[in-house]
C-alpha positions as CSV (number, residue, x, y, z in Angstrom):
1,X,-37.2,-52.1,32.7
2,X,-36.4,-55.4,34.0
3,X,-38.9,-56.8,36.5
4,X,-36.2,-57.7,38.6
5,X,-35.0,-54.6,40.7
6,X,-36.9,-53.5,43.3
7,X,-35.4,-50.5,43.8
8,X,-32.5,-48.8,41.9
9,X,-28.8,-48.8,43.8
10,X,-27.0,-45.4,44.0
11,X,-24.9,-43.9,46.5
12,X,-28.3,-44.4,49.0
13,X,-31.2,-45.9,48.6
14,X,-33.9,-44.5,46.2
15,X,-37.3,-45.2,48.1
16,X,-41.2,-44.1,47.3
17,X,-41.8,-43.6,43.4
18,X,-42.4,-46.5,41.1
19,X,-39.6,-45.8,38.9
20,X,-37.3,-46.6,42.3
21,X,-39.0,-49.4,42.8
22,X,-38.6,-50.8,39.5
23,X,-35.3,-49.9,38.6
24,X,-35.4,-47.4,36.3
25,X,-32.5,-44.6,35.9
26,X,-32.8,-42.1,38.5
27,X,-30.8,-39.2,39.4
28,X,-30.2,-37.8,42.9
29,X,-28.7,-34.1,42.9
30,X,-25.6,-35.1,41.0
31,X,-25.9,-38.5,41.8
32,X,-26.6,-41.2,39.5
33,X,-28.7,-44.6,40.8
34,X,-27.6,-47.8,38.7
35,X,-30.0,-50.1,37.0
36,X,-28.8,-53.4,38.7
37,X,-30.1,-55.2,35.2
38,X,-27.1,-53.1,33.0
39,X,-25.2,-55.0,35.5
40,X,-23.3,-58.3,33.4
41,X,-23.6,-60.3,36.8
42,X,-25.4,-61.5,39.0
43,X,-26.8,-59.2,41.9
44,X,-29.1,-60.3,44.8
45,X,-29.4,-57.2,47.9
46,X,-31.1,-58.6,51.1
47,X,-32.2,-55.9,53.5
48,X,-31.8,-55.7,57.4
49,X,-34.3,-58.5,57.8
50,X,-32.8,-60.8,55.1
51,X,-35.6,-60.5,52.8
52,X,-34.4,-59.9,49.2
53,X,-35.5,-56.3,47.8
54,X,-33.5,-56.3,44.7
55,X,-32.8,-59.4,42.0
56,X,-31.6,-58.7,38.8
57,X,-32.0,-59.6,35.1
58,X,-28.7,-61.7,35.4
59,X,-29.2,-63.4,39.0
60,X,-32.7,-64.5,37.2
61,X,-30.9,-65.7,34.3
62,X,-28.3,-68.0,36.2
63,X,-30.5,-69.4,38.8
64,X,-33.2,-70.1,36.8
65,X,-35.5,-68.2,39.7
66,X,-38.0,-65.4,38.6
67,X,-37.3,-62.2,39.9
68,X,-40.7,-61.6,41.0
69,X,-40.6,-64.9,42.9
70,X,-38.0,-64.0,44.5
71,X,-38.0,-60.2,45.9
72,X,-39.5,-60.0,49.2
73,X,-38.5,-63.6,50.2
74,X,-36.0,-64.6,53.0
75,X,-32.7,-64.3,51.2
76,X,-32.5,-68.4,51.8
77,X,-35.4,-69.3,49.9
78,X,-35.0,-67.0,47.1
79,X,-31.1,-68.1,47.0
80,X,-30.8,-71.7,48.1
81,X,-26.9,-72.4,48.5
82,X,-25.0,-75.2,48.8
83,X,-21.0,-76.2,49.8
84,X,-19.6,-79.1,47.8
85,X,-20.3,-81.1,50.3
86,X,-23.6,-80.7,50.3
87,X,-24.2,-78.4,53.6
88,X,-26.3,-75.3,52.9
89,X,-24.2,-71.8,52.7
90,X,-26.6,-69.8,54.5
91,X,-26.5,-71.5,57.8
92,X,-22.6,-72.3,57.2
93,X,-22.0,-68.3,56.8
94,X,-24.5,-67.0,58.8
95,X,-24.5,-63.1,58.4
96,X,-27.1,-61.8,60.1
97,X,-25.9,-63.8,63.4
98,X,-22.3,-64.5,63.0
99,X,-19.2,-62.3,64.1
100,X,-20.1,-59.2,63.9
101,X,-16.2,-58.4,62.6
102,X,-17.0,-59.8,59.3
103,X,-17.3,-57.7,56.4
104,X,-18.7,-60.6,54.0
105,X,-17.7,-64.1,52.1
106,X,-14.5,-64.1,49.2
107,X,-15.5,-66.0,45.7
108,X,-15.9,-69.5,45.6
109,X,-18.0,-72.0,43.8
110,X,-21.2,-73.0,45.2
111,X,-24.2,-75.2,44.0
112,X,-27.7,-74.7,43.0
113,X,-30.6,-76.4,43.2
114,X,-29.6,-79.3,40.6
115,X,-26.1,-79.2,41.1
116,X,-25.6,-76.3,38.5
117,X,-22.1,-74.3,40.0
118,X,-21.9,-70.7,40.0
119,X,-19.7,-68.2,41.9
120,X,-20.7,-66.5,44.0
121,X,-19.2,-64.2,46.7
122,X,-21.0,-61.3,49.2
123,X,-20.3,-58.3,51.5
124,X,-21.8,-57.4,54.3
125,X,-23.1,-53.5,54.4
126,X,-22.9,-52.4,57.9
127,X,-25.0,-49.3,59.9
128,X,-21.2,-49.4,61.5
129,X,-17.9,-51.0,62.1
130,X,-19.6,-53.9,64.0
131,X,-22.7,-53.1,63.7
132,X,-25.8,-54.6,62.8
133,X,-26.2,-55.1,59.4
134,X,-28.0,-53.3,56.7
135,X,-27.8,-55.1,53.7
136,X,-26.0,-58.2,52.6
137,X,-24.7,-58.0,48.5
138,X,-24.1,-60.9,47.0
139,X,-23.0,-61.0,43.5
140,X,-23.1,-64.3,41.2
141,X,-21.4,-65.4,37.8
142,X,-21.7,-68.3,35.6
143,X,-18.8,-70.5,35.8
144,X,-19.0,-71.4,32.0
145,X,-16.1,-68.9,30.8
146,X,-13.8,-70.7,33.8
147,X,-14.5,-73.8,32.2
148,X,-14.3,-73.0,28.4
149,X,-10.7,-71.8,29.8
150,X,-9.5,-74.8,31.9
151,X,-10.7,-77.4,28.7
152,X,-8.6,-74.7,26.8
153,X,-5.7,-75.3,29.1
154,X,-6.4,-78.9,29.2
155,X,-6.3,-79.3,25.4
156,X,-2.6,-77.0,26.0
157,X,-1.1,-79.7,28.1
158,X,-2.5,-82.3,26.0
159,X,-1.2,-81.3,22.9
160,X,2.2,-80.5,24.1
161,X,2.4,-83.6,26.0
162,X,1.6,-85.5,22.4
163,X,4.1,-83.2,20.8
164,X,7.0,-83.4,23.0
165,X,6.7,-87.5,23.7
166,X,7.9,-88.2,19.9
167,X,10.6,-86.5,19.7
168,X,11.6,-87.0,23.0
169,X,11.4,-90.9,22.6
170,X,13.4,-90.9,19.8
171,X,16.0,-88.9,21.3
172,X,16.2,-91.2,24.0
173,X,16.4,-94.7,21.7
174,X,19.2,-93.3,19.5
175,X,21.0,-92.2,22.6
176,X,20.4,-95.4,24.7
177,X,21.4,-97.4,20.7
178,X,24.6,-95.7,20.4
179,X,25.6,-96.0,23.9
180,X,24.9,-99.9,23.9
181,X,26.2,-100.6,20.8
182,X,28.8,-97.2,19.9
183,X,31.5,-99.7,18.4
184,X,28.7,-101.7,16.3
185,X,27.8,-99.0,13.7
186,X,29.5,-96.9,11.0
187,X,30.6,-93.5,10.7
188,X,27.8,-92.4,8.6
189,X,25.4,-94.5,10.8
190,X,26.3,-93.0,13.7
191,X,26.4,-89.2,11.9
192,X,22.7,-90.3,10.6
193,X,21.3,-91.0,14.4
194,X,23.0,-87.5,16.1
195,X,21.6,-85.7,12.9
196,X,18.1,-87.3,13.7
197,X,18.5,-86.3,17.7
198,X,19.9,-82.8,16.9
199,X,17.0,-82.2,14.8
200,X,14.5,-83.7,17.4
201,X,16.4,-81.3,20.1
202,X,15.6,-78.1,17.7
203,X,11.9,-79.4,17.7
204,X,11.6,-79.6,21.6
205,X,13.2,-76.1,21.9
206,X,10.9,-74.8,19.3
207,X,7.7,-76.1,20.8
208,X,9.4,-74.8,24.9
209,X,9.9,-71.5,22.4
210,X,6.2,-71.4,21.2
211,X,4.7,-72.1,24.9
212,X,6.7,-68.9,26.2
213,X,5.3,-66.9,23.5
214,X,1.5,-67.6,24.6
215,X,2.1,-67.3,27.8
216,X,3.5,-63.6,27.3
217,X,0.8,-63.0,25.0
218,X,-2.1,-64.0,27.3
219,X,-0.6,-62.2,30.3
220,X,0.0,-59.3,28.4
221,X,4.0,-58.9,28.4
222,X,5.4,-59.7,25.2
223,X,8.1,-57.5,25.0
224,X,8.7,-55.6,21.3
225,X,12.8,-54.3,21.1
226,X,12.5,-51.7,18.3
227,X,15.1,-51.7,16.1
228,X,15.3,-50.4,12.2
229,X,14.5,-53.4,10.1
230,X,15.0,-53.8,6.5
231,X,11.6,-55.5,5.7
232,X,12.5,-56.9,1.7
233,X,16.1,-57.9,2.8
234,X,14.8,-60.2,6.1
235,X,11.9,-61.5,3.8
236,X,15.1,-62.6,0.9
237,X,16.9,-64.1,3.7
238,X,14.0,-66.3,4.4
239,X,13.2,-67.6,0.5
240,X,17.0,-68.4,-0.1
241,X,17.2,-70.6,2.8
242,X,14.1,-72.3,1.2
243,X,16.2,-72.6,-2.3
244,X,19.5,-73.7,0.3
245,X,16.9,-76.4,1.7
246,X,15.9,-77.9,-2.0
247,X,12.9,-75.8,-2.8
248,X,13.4,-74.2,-6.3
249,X,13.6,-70.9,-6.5
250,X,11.1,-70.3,-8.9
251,X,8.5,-71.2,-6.4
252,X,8.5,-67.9,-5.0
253,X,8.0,-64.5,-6.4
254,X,8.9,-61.2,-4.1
255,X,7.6,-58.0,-5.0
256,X,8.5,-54.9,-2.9
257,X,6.7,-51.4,-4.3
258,X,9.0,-48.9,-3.5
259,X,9.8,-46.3,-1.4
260,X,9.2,-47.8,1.8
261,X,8.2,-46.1,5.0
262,X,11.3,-46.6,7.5
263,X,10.1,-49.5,10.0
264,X,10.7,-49.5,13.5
265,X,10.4,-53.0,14.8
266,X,11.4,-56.3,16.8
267,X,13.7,-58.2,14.4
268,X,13.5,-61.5,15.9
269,X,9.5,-61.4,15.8
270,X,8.9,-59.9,12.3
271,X,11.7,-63.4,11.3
272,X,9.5,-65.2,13.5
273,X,6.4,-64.3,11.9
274,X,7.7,-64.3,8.3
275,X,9.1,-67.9,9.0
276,X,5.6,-68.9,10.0
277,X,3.7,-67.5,7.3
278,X,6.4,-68.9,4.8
279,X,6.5,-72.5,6.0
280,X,2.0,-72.6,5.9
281,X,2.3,-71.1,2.2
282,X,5.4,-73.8,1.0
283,X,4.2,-76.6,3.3
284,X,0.2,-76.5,2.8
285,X,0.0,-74.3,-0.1
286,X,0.6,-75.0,-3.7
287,X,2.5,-73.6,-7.2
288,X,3.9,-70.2,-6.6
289,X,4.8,-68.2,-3.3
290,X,4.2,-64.7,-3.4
291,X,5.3,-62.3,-1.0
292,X,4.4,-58.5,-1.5
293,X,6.4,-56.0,0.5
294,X,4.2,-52.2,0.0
295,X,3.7,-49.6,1.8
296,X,0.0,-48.4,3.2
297,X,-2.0,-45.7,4.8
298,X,-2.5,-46.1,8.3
299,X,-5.9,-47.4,9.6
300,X,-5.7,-44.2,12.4
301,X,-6.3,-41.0,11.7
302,X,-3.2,-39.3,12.0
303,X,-0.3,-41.6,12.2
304,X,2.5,-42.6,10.0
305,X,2.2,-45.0,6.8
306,X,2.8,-48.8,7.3
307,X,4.3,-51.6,6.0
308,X,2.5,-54.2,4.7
309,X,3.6,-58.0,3.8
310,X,1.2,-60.0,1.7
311,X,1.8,-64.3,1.6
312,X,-0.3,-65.9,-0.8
313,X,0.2,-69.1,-2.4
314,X,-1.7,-71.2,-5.7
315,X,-3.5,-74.1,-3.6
316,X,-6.6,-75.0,-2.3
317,X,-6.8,-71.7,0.0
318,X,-8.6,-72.1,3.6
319,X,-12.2,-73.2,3.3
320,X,-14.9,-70.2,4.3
321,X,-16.3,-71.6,7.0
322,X,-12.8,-72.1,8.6
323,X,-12.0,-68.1,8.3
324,X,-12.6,-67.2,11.5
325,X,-10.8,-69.4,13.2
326,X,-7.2,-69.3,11.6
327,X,-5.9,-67.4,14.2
328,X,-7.3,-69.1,17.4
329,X,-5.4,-72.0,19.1
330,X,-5.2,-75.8,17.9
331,X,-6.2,-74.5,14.7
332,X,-4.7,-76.9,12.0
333,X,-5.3,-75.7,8.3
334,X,-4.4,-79.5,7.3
335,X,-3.2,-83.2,9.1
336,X,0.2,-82.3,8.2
337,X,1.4,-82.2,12.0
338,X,2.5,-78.6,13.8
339,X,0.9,-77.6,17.1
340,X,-1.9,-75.1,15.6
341,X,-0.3,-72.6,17.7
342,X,1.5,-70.7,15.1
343,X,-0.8,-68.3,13.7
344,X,-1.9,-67.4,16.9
345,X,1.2,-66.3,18.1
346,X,1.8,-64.7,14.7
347,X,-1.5,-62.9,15.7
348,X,-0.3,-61.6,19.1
349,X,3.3,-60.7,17.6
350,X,1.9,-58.4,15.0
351,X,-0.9,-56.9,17.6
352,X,2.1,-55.9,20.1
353,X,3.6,-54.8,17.4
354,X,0.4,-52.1,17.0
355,X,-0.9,-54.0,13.7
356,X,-2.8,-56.1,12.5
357,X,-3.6,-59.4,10.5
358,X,-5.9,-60.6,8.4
359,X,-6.9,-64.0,5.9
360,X,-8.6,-64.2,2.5
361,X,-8.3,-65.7,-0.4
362,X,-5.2,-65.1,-2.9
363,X,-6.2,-64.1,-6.2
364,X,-4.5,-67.5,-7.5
365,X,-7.5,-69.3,-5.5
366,X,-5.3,-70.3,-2.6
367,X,-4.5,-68.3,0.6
368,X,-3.3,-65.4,1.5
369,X,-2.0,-63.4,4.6
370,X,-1.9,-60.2,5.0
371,X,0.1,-58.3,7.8
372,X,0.7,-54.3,8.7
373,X,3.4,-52.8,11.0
374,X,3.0,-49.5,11.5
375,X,6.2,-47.7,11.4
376,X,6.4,-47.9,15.1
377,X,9.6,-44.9,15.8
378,X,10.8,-45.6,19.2
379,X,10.0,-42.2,21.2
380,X,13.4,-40.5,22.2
381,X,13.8,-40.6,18.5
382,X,10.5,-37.8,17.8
């Protein structure tokens, strides 16, 4: 057991024998104590006299302070707070001699000895309503997973702003052109600058598009319309618009194994995904793109077969080392532009749809992406 609980934490306090006083699992009637060091943050407990009686693994871990240092110090010492101004948080807040209303201090970030932050925030534990008090709780967490996420959202905002300032300037100087000089340029001139702007239009609403997307996916609310799909005939649709765009169609080979299981899914998404796993295997790939269209078991016990879509293509394939991170943000397989946002939203498409993803290696040495849907019948249909 972890040196730093005094006592374990239950639903009252567990006083007397030494496995109480050092933490350990105990059991009271029917009800369990805690180990504060299973605990993933931080936990300091002062008593009535603000001396600490319990410090845990984690609190040890983030301020640097050894437990047994600190139990059975004034909760000031053993947790020496500061504001980001510099005044100390103890004498600021004040619990043991402050309104006697207050029930304790909301999260905020706070400063160490060193200048290290950490959140912390604490109740106060009361004998009653106004009372004196009986404990103060304060519970602390590393603010390292706050940061990782604001440079995350950082890099967000920096990359669109990069991606949205080109075509965005362009759009504006062949509109500003052709409004200065209209009457200077020809037909085909002027048709060859409202092409170029149209297309740069479709590039903004693409990008606005994939923003929308993550947001849904990180909060949780991407939406999935189930409708009957006809997975061979939408993957078709896409390859012949590749062949109406100048790729030849013997660049891509579609196999679909037959009978399929009948798919229940969001149209728009499964296009969206095929587009995206198209455009990496003609853009960044090389020789032959093949898509296989089969069906599969399901990975859970008990539930319908899938449908599964392999891409592969004949290039260089994704190196080893960069496996693991196809599927996060920013990640660009080459330095052929895009956002690096695509296969992660490709990701979170497929998982709302109840499947699942995966990249290897194709067997023609290039890359290959491997998607399942599981049938997915709406409910009022069963």
């Amino acid at each position: 057991m972890g040196v730093g609980t005094r006592r374990a934490l239950g639903a009252r306090e567990v006083r007397g024998t030494p496995a109480a006083r050092h933490g350990e699992l105990a059991t009271l009637g029917a009800e369990p104590a805690i180990d504060p060091d299973d605990l993933p943050d931080g936990l300091v407990v002062a008593d009535e006299r603000g001396r600490v009686v319990c410090f845990n693994a984690a609190a040890a871990r983030i301020t640097a302070v050894p437990a047994a240092d600190a139990l059975g110090r004034q909760l000031e010492w053993a947790l020496p707070l500061e504001d980001l101004e510099g005044r100390r948080w103890w004498q600021l807040t004040d619990p043991y001699g402050g309104l006697a209303i207050r029930v304790g201090q909301p999260e905020r970030n706070l400063l160490l000895p060193g200048g290290r932050e950490v959140l912390v925030s604490a109740r106060y534990v009361r004998v009653r309503p106004t009372g004196p008090i009986r404990r103060v709780v304060v519970s602390l967490r590393d603010t390292e997973a706050r940061r990782r996420t604001e440079r995350s959202h950082a890099e967000l905002i920096a990359i669109v702003a990069h991606e949205l300032r080109s075509p965005l300037t362009s759009v504006k100087g062949f509109t500003a052109t052709l409004l200065a000089k209209w009457e200077r340029f020809t037909d085909d001139q002027k048709k060859l600058m409202l092409e170029t702007v149209d297309a740069d239009a479709d590039r903004v609403t693409r990008l606005i598009a994939e923003l929308l997307d993550i947001s849904r996916i990180d909060s949780g609310r991407l939406e999935v319309r189930r409708q009957p799909v006809d997975i061979g005939a939408a993957v078709g649709r896409h390859i012949q618009a590749y062949v109406a765009a100048g790729q030849p169609a013997d660049r891509f080979l579609l196999r679909i194994e037959q009978p399929l299981p009948a798919l229940w899914a969001d149209p728009d998404k499964v296009d969206q995904v095929l587009s995206n796993l198209l455009e990496n295997a003609v853009r960044h790939g090389e020789g032959t793109v093949t898509i296989d269209v089969t069906p599969s078991a399901s990975p859970r016990e008990g539930e319908d077969a899938c449908t599964s879509v392999t891409v592969s293509d004949e290039g260089t394939g994704i190196p080893e080392e960069s496996m693991n991170r196809v599927f996060t943000r920013f990640w660009r397989g080459s330095k052929r532009g895009g956002t690096g946002l695509g296969l992660y939203i490709v990701k979170g498409i497929v998982e709302a749809h109840g499947g699942g993803i995966t990249v290897g290696r194709a067997p023609g040495g290039g890359a290959e992406f491997r998607f399942t849907l599981p049938v997915g019948t709406p409910a009022y249909l069963l």
